[in-house]
N, C-alpha and C positions, 0 to 999 in steps of 0.2 A: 543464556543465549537469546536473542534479540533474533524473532520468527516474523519472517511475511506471509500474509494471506490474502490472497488475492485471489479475482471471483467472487467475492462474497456475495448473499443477495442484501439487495439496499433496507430491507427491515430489520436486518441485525444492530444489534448495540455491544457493548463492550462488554456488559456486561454477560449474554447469551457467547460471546464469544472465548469468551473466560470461562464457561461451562465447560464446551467444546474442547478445550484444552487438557483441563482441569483432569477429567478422567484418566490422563498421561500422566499426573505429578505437579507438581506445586506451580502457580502461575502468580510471577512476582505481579504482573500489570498486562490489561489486556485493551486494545483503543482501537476502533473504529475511524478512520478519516473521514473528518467532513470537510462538503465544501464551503467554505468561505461566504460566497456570494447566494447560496441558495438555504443552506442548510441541511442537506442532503448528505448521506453518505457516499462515497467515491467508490464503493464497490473493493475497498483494502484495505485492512489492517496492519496491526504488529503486534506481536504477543510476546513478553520476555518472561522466559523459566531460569531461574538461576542453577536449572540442575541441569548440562548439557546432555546425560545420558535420557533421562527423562526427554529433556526437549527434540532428541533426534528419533526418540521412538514414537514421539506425536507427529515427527512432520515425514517419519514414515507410514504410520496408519492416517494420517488425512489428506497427504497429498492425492489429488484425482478421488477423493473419494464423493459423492451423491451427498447434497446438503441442499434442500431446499430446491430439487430438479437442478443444481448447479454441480459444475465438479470444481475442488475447492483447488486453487493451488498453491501450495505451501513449500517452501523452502527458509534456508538462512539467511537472515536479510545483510545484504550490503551494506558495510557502511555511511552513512551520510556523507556526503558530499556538499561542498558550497557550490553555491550556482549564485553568476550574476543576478541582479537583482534588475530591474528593468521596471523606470519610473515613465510609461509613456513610450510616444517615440523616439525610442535615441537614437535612432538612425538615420539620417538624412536622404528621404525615399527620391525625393530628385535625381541627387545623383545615383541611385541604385536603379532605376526607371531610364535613365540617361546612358549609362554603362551597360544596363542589358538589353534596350530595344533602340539606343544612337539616340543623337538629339530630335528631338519632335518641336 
């Protein structure tokens, strides 16, 4: 099962967060998201346990639970989704400036 966690505080890494889990039963892979542009973490993860009953007894003892003055929150994660991809302005803000406030 494929876990979200979100909340997290931004000094965790994947590997403390694989701890975290760990105590629940076996944890295939544990990953921290970072940003891109800064190098920071985004404050969410994903954890996946290949054992769903394990894995639902972790995201019932950590959901809302005190982690670092944080409350953690944890559920099944959604599967991915494609999202446009967006190279710049693809949108022609003229005419969207033009249609919402008339011609200037």
């Amino acid at each position: 099962m494929n876990i979200y966690v979100g909340n997290l505080p931004y000094q965790i890494d994947g590997t403390e967060l694989q701890e975290i889990f760990a105590q629940y039963g076996q944890v295939q892979n544990a990953s921290v998201i970072m940003d891109r542009e800064t190098g920071r973490s985004r404050g969410f993860g994903f954890v996946e346990m290949p054992n769903d009953e394990e894995a639902q007894q972790a995201i019932t003892a950590l959901h809302e639970k005190d982690f670092n003055g944080r409350p953690l929150k944890v559920n099944e994660a959604r599967p991915k989704t494609e999202r446009p991809r967006s190279f710049g302005n693809s949108g022609d803000r003229r005419n969207f400036s033009q249609s919402r406030f008339g011609n200037r």
